[in-house]
Backbone bond lengths (Angstrom), bond angles and torsions (degrees), N, CA, C in turn:
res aa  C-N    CA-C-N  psi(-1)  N-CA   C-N-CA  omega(-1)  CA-C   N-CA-C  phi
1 X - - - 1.455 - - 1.526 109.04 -
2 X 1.300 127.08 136.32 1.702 127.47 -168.44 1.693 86.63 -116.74
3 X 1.399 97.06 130.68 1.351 118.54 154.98 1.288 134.89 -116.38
4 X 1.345 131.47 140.58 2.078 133.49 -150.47 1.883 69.87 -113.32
5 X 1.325 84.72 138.80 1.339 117.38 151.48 1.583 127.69 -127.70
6 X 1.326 127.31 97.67 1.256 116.86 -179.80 1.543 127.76 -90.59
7 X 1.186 122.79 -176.31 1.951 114.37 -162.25 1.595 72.32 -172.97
8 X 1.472 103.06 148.99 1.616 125.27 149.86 1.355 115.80 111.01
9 X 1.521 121.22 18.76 1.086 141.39 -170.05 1.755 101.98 -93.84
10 X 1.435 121.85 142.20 1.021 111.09 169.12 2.319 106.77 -173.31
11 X 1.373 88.17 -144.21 1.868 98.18 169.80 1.188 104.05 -111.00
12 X 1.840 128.76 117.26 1.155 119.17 127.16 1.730 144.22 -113.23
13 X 1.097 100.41 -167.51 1.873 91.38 178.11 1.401 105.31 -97.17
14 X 1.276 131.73 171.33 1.037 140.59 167.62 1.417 114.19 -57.34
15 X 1.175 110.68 131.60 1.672 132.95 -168.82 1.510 111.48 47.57
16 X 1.422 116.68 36.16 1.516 115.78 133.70 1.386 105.68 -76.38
17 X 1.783 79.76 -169.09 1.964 111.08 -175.45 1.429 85.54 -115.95
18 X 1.953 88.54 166.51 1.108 104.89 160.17 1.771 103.56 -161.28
19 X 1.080 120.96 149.25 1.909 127.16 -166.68 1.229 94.55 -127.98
20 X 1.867 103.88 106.63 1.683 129.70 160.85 1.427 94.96 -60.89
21 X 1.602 129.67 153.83 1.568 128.37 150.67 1.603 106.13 -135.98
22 X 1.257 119.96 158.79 1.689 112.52 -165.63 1.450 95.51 -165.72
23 X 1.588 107.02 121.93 1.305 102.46 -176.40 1.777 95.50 -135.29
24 X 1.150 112.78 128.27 1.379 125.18 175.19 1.235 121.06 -92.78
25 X 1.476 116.06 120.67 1.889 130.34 -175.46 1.335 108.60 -96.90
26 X 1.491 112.80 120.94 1.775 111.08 -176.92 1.835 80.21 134.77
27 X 1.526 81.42 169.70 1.516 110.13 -178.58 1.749 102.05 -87.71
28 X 1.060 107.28 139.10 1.501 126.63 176.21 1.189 113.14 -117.71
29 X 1.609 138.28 106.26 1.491 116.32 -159.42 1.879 81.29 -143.85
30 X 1.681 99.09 125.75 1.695 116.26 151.05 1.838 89.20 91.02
31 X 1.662 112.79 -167.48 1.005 106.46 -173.08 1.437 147.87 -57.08
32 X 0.672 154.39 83.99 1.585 158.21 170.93 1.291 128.97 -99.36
33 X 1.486 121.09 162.25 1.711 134.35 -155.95 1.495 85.27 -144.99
34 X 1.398 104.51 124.99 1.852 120.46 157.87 1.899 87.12 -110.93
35 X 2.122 76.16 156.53 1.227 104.77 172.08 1.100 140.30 173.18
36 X 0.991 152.18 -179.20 1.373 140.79 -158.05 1.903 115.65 -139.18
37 X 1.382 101.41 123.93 1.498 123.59 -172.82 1.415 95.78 -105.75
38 X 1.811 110.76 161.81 1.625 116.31 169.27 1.868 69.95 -141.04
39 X 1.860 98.34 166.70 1.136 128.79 111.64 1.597 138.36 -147.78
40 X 0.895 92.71 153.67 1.653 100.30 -154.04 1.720 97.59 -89.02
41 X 1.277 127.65 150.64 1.579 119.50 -175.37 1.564 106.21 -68.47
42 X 1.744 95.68 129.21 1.090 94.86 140.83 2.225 80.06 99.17
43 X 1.208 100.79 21.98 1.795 95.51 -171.77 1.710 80.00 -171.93
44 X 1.794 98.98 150.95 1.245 120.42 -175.34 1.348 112.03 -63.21
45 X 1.110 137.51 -173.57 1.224 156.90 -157.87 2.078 100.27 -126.28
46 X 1.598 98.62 99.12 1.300 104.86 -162.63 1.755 114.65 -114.69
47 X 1.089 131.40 162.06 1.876 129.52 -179.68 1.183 103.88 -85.10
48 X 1.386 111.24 112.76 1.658 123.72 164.87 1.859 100.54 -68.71
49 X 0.980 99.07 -69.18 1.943 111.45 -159.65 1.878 101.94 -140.00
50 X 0.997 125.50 156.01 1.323 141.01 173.15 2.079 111.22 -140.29
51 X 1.053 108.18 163.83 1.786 105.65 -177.16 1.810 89.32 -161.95
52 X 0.939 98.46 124.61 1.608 111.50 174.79 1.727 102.30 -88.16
53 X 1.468 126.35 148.38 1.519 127.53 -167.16 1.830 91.17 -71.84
54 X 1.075 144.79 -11.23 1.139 127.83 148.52 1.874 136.20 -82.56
55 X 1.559 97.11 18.52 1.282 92.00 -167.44 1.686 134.14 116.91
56 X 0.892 92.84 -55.92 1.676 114.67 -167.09 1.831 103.63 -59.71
57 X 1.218 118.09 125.05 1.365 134.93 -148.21 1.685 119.91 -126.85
58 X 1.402 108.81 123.29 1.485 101.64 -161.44 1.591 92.42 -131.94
59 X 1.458 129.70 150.74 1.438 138.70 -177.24 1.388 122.65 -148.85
60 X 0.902 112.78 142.65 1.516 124.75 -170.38 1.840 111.09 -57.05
61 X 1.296 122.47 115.79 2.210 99.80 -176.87 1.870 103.66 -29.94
62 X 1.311 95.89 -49.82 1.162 104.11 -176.34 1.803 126.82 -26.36
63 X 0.952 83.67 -38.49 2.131 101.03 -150.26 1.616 100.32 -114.55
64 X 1.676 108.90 -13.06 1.107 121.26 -172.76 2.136 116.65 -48.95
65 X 1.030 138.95 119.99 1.227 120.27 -179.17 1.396 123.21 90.78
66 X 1.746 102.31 -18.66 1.635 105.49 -177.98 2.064 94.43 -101.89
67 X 1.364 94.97 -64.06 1.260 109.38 -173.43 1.822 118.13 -66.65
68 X 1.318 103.12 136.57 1.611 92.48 169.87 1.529 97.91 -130.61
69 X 1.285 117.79 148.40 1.692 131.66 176.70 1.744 121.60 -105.75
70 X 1.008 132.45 139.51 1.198 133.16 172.23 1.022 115.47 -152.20
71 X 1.411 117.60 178.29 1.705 123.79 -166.95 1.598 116.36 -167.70
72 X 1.330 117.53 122.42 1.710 116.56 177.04 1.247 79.69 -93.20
73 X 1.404 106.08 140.04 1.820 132.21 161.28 1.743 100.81 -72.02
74 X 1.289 99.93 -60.66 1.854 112.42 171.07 1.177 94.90 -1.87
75 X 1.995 96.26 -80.88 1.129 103.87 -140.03 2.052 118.68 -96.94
76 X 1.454 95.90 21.17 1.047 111.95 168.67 1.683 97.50 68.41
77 X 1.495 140.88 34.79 1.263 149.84 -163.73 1.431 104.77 -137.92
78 X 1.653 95.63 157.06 0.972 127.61 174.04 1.394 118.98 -136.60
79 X 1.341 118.84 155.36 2.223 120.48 -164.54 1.255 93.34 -154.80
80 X 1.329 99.32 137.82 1.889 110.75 167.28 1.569 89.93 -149.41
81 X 2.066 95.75 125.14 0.821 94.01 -173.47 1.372 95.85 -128.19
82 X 1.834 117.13 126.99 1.209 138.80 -154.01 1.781 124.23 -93.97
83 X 1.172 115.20 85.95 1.414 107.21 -176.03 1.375 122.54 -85.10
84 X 1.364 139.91 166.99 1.315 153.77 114.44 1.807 86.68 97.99
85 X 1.355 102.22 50.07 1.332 111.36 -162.32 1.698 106.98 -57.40
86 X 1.343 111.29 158.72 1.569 108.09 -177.81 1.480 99.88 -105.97
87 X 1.274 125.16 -167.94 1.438 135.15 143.32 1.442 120.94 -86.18
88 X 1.342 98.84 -3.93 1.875 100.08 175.49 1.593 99.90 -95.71
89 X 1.058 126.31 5.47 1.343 131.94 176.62 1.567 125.10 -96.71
90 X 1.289 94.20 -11.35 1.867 110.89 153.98 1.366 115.41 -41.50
91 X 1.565 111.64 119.95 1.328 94.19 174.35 1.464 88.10 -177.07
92 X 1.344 121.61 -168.89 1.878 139.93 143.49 0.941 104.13 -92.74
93 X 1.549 101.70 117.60 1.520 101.15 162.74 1.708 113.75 -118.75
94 X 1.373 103.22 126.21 1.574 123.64 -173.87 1.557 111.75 -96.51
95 X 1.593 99.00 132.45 1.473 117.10 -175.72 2.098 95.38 -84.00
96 X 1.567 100.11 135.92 1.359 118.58 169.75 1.339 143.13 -116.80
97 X 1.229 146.98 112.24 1.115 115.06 -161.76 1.828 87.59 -132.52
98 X 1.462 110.00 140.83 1.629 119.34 167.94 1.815 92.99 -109.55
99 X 1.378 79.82 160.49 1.612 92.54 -179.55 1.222 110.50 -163.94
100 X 1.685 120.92 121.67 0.910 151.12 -165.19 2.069 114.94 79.12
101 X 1.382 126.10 -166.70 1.459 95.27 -143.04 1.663 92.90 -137.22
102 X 1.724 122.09 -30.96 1.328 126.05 145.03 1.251 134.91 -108.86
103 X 0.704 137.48 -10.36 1.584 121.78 133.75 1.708 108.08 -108.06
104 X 1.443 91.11 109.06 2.086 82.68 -173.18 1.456 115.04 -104.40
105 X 0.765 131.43 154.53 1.875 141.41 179.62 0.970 109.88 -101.46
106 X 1.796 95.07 130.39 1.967 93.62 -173.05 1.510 99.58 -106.38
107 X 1.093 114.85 157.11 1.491 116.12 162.85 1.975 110.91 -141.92
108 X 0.918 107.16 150.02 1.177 118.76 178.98 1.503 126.22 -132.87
109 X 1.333 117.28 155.02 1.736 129.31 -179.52 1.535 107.48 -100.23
110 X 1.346 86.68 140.11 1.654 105.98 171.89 1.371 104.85 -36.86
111 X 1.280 159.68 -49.62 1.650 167.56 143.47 1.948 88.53 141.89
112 X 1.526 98.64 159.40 1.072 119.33 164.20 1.413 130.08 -127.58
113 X 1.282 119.15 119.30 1.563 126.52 -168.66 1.854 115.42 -45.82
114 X 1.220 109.45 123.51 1.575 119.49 169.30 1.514 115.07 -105.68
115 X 1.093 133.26 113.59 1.469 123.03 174.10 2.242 107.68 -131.87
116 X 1.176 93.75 113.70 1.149 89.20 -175.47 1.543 103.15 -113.85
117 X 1.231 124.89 105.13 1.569 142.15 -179.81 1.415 105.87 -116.42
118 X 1.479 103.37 162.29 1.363 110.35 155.61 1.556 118.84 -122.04
């Protein structure tokens, strides 16, 4: 059974940073995509960023230019690291990982709180 653990959640002000980290326990075997979801109260549960285990990188218009995503395979992780943060960027944001490509397995993280105020 693989479990996401995320870290890096916290308070910032408008147009700080802030560094998601997500490391998944369990065997991970063949293709898979980590990534990172928010929802903000009161609004669905939407795709910030995605990273396929080769790389290949997908982002929300939204998050486009602020946010960048990455991932050690090593280390079975995933990072989104969040710039020029808004206040519309308040939200939970939950670590994801699918695995395998027709019939795929989802797994998900407890989420970690984002609040960017001033």
């Amino acid at each position: 059974q693989v479990q996401l653990a995320e870290s890096g959640g916290g308070s910032v002000q408008p147009g700080g940073s802030l560094r998601l980290s997500c490391v998944a326990s369990g065997s991970i075997f063949g293709q898979n995509t980590m990534g990172w979801y928010r929802q903000a109260p009161g609004k669905q549960r939407e795709l910030v960023a995605d990273i396929t285990r080769g790389g290949n990188r997908n982002y929300a218009d939204s998050v486009k230019g602020r946010f960048a995503i990455s991932r050690d395979n090593a280390k079975s992780s995933v990072y989104l690291q969040m710039n020029s943060l808004k206040p519309e960027d308040t939200a939970v944001y939950y670590c994801h990982l699918k695995v395998g490509v027709t019939t795929p397995v989802e797994y998900w993280g407890q989420g970690t709180q984002v609040t960017v105020s001033s």
